[in-house]
Structure formats: C-alpha cells, structure tokens
C-alpha positions as CSV (number, residue, x, y, z in Angstrom):
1,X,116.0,170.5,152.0
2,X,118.8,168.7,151.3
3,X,118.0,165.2,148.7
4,X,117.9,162.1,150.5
5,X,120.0,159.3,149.7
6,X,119.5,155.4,149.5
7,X,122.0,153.4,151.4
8,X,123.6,152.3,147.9
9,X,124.0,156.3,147.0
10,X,125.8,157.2,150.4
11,X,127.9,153.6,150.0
12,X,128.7,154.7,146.3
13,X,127.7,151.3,144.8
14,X,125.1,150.3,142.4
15,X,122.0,148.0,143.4
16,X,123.2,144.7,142.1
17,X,127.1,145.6,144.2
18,X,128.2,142.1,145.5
19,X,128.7,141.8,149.5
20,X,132.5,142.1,148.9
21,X,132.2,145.6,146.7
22,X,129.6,146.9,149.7
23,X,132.6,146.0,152.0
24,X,135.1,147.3,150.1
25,X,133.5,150.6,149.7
26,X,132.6,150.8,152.9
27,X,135.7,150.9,154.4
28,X,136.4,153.4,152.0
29,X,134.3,156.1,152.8
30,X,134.4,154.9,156.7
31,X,138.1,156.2,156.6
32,X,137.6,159.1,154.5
33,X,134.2,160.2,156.7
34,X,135.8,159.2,160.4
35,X,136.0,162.5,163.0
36,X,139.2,161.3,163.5
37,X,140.5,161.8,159.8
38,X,139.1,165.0,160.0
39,X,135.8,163.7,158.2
40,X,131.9,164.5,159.0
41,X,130.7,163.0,162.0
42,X,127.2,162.8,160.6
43,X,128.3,161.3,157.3
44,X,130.0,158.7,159.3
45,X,126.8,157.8,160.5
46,X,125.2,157.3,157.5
47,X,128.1,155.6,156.0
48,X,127.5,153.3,158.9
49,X,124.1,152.6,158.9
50,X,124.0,152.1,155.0
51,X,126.8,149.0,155.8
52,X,124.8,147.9,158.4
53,X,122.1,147.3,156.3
54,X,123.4,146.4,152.9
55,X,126.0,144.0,154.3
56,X,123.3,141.6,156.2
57,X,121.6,139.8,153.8
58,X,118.6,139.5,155.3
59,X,118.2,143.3,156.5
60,X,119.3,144.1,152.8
61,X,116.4,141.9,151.5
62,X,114.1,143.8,153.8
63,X,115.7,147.0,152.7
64,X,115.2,146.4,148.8
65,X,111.3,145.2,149.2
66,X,110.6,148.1,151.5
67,X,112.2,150.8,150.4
68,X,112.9,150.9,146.5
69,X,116.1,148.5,146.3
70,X,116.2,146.6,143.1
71,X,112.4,145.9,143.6
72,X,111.9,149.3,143.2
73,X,109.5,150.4,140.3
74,X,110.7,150.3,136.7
75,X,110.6,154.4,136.5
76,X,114.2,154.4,138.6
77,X,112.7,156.3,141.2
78,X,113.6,155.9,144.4
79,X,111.8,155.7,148.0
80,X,113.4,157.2,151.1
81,X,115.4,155.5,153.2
82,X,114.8,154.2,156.7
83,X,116.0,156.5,159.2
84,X,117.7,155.9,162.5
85,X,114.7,155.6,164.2
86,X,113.0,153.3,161.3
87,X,114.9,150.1,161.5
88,X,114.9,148.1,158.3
89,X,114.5,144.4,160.5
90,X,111.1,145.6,161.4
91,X,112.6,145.3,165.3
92,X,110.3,147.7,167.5
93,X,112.3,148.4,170.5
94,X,109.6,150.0,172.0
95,X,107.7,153.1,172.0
96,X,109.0,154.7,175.7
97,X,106.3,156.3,178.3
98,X,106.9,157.6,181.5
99,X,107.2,154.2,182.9
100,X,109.8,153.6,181.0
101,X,108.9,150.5,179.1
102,X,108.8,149.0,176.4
103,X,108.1,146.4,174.2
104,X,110.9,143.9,172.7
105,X,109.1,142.0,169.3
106,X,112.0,139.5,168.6
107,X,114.0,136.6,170.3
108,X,117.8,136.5,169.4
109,X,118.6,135.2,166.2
110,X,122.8,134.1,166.2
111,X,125.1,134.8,163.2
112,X,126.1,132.4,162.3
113,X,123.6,130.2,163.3
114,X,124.8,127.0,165.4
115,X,123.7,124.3,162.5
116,X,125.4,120.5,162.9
117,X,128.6,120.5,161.5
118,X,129.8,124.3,161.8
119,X,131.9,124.7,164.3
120,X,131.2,127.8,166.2
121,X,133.7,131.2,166.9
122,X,132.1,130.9,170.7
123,X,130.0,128.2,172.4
124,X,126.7,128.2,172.3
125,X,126.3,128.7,176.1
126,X,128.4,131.7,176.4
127,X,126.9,133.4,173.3
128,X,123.6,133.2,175.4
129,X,124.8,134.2,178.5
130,X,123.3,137.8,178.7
131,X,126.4,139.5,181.6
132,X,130.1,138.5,181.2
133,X,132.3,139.8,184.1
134,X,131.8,141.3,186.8
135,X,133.7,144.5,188.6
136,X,136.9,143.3,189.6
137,X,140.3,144.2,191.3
138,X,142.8,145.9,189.1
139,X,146.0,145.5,190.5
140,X,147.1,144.6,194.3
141,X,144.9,147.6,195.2
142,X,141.2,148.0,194.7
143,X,139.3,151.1,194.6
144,X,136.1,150.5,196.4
145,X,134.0,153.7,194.8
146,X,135.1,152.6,191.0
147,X,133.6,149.0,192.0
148,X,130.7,150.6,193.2
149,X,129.9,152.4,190.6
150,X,130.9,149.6,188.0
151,X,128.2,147.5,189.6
152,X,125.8,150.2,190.0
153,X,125.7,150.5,185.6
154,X,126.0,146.6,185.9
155,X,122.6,146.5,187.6
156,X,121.4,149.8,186.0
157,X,121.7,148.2,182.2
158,X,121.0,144.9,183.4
159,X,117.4,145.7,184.7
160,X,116.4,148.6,182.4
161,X,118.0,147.9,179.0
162,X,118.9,143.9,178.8
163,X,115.5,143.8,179.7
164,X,113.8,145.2,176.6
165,X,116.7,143.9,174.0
166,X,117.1,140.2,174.5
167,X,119.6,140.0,171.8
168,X,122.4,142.2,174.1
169,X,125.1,141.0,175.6
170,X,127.1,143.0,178.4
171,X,131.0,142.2,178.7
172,X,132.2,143.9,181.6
173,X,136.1,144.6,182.1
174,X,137.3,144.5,178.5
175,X,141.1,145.8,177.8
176,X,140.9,148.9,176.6
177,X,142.1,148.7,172.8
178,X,145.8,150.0,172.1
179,X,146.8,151.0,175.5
180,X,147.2,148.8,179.4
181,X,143.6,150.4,180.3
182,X,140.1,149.1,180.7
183,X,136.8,150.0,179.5
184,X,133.9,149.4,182.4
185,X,131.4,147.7,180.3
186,X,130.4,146.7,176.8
187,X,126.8,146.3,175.4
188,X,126.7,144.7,171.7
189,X,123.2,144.1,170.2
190,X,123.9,143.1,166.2
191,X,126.0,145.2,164.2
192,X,126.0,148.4,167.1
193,X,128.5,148.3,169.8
194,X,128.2,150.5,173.4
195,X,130.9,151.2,175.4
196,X,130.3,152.7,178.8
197,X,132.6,154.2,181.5
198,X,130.8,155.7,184.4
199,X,131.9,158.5,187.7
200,X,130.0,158.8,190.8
201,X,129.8,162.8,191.5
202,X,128.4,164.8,193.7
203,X,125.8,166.6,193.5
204,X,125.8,170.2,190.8
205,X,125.0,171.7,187.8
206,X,126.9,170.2,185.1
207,X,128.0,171.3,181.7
208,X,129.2,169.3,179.0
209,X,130.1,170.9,175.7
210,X,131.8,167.8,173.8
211,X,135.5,167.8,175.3
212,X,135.5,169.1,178.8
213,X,132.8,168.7,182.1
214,X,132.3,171.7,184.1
215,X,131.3,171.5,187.5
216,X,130.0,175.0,188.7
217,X,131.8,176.3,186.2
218,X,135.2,174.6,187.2
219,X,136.5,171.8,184.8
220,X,135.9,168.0,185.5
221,X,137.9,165.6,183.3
222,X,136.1,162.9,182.5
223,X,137.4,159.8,181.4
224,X,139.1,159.5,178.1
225,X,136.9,157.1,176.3
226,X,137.3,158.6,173.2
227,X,140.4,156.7,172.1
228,X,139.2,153.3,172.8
229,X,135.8,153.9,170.8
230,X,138.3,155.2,167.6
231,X,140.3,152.0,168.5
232,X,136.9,149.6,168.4
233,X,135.8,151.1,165.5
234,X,139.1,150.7,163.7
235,X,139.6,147.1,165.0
236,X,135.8,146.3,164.3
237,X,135.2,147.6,161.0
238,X,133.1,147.1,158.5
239,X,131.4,144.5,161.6
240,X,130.2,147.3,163.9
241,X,129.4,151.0,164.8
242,X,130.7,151.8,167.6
243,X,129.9,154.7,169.9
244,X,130.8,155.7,173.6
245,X,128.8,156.9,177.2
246,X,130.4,157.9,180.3
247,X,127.5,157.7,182.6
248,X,127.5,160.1,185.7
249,X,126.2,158.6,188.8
250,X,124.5,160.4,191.7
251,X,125.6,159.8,195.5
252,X,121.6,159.7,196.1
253,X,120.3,156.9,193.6
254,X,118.3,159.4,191.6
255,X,118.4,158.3,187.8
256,X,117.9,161.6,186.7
257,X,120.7,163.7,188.4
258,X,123.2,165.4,188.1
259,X,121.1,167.3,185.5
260,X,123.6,167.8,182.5
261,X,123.2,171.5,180.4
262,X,124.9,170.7,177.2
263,X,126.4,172.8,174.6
264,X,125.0,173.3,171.2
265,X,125.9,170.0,169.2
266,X,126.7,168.5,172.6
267,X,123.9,167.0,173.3
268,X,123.5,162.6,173.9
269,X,121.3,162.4,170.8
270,X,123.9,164.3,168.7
271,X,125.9,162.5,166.2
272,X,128.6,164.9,166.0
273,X,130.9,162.9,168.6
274,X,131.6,159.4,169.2
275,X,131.3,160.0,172.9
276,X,129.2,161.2,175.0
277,X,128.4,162.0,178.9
278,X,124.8,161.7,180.3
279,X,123.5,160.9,183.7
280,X,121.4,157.0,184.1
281,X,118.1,158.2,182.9
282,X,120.0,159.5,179.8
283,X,121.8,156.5,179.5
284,X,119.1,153.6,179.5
285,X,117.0,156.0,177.0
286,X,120.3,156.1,174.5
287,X,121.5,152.9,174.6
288,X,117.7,151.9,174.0
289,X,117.6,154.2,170.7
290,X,121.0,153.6,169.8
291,X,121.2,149.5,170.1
292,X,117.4,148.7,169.8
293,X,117.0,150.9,166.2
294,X,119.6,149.4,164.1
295,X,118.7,147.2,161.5
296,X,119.6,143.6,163.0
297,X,118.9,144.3,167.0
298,X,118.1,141.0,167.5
299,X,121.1,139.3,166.6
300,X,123.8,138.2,168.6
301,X,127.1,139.0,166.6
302,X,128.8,135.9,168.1
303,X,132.0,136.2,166.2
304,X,132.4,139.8,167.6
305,X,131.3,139.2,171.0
306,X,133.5,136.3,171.2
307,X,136.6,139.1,170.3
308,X,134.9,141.0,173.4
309,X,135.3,138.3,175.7
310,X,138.6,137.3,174.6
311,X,139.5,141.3,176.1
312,X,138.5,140.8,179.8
313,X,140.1,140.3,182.5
C-alpha cells in the first residue's frame, strides 16, 4: 500500500511554509496535476484538498493539532491525514439513511467576517440569501422544457441539500466562463464549488462511460460542462475546487431514474473527471459528500460568491 502523505508532503512545503509559499506552491502543482495539462486527476484532488486545508487558518490549526502538524510529536513522525470523507473543521454533514437525512452541526461562519469598519466584497444581506436567480428567458425565445427542468433542480437542491448545509449558497443562471453560454446552477459551500446542468429524458437504460451518454446503446450528448468547470477552476484558483453534475431528470418525478450503468472509473464518486452525469437521487447524495466534507463547509466564501453573482443574468 502506497505511503500516505500529509497535506504539507503533497503541497511540497515544510510545516512552518507561510500562507503565501502554501499559495504559491499550490498553484504550482494545481497546473502541473490538472486533467487538462495532461496531469493525474486524483493527484489533483489531493493537491486541492491539501490547499484547502492549509490555506484557511483556522482549518490549518485544526489540521496541525489533529493530525501531526507542527504539534506533532518530537520523533518527526507523522499521523495520517484526514481523508475526503474526514473533514479537518470537525463539520458532520450527516451520516445518510434511507430517509435521506441528515444532520447539519454548524451555522455559517462568513469570510471575511462583517466587523465595523471593513467594508464588505458583498452585503451582508445578499451573502445570506440562500437562492440567487431564478430560470429565466434566454433570448426573445424561451424554451419551456429547459425552464422546467431548471426549476425542477432549483427545488430538488433547494429542499434536499440547502437543507442540511446552511452555509450554501445556490446562484442560478451564471455566464458560462470564456464563452456566450450559461451554466444552470451553482452551489458554493466554503472552498468547494458545484456546478450543475440538468436534461429531462425519457425513460431507458443509460450508460455513461466519462465522455459520451448512451441511450439503448445509441449516443446522447450531454451538455458540455466540462469547459466551464476547467474555466472556474482556472479563474478560481487557489480559492476553490471546483467540480461539475449534469443531472438527468425523469418525465415521472422519480428521483432514482433513469438508472445510470457506468463504465469502469466512470462512476459519480470517481475522481478521475471533473464532470459527471447522475440522475437526482445521485445528485443530492454527491453534492452532500462533495460540499458538506470539505474542510470549511460552513463558510460562506463571500468574496467568491460575490464573483458568482456578478455572472448572472
């Protein structure tokens, strides 16, 4: 089994590295470990959750106590570090049962904070305004299925995933980054940023296997969310991760169809893309792991979700 490595070993930096040489070196190995440069999608991740730890104070602080930082013992050895699922903030987003619930232990904190005297990126009011936007006309036209669906994930992350995060905040109708497109809906929760497109299809069995949809065996392109994630991320970093659903809707309401077969490495819990296609059920259970396990879930990133809402319509 492969040696695991602290946050300050996958960052390349030593224990006492000042916030600027954590930054520095992130953006480092972010470009030299993004799938888009040809890098590792999984060392991207953990290039990307080291940053997100190490460059919040307070999640740092947490991570040195707790897992052998520089209050580690005097021998130099070393404890393991938190995983994915094992935020360093001590944030439980919940442990999820067939009800789907679960159980949110934090109220938002906002960074910065809104003290007398600072003057704020956004107001305080619209950083704690939980939905931005709503589906809206694009063009002279409007395309009453897309708007149907766009409120139907509206509602569906609204009720089952705002619900359980109260530090998220859903921008809907963003400009798509680097081209005259949109992207449906945005979900930020701390340093971890979702971006979801959805389709309403009928009803099948499905196959994803990273690039293409099949349909009963015939092709299904889905949309092309992939460029505005690599766009986010570039315009973003070191602030965010950011990672991309398209959610497939079906005609009947049921959460869990279309059932999806994926491909080996394919699958929504894979890191090995930056995008990924899921039906509701899927959705609401990966945005939960994804937002609700980083390190900082409960704060509101206001400087990046003011950026967010400086993108709609």
């Amino acid at each position: 089994m492969a040696e695991r490595r602290t946050h300050y070993e996958v960052l390349g930096v030593p224990q006492n590295a000042t916030h600027d040489e954590i930054k520095t070196a992130y953006r480092r190995a972010a470009r030299r470990t993004h799938p888009d440069h040809g890098g590792d999608a999984d060392e991207f991740r953990r290039v990307s959750l080291a940053y997100e730890t190490l460059g919040d104070p307070a999640a740092r602080s947490s991570y040195d106590r707790n897992y052998g930082g520089l209050s580690g013992s005097s021998t130099g050895t070393t404890t393991s570090p938190p995983s994915a699922a094992t935020p360093a903030s001590g944030f439980t987003a919940g442990a999820h049962g067939s009800s789907g619930t679960s159980r949110a232990t934090r109220t938002p904190t906002y960074v910065p904070a809104y003290q007398d005297g600072v003057v704020p990126p956004l107001g305080r009011e619209l950083a704690e305004q939980r939905v931005h936007g709503t589906p809206r006309k694009r063009g002279l036209f409007s395309a009453h299925a897309r708007l149907q669906r766009e409120a139907q994930t509206i509602s569906l992350i609204s009720n089952q995933v705002l619900s359980v995060l109260p530090a998220a905040r859903l921008v809907n109708g963003i400009h798509s980054p680097g081209d005259r497109g949109f992207v449906d809906h945005a979900l930020l929760a701390g340093y971890r940023l979702a971006l979801v497109d959805s389709m309403l299809l009928p009803e099948g069995i499905y196959r994803w296997d990273g690039q293409t949809l099949f349909r009963d065996g015939k092709p299904i392109r889905p949309p092309r969310l992939s460029p505005a994630v690599s766009k986010m991320q570039e315009l973003l970093m070191p602030e965010v991760n950011v990672t991309g659903w398209t959610v497939i809707h079906s005609p009947n309401g049921n959460l869990h169809e279309p059932v999806i077969d994926y491909a080996r490495g394919a699958e929504p819990s894979s890191s090995s893309s930056l995008t990924h296609v899921v039906n509701s059920a899927n959705l609401v259970r990966e945005l939960k792991m994804f937002l609700g396990t980083g390190p900082t879930p409960n704060v509101v990133n206001v400087p990046v979700l003011g950026r967010l809402l400086g993108g709609m319509y």
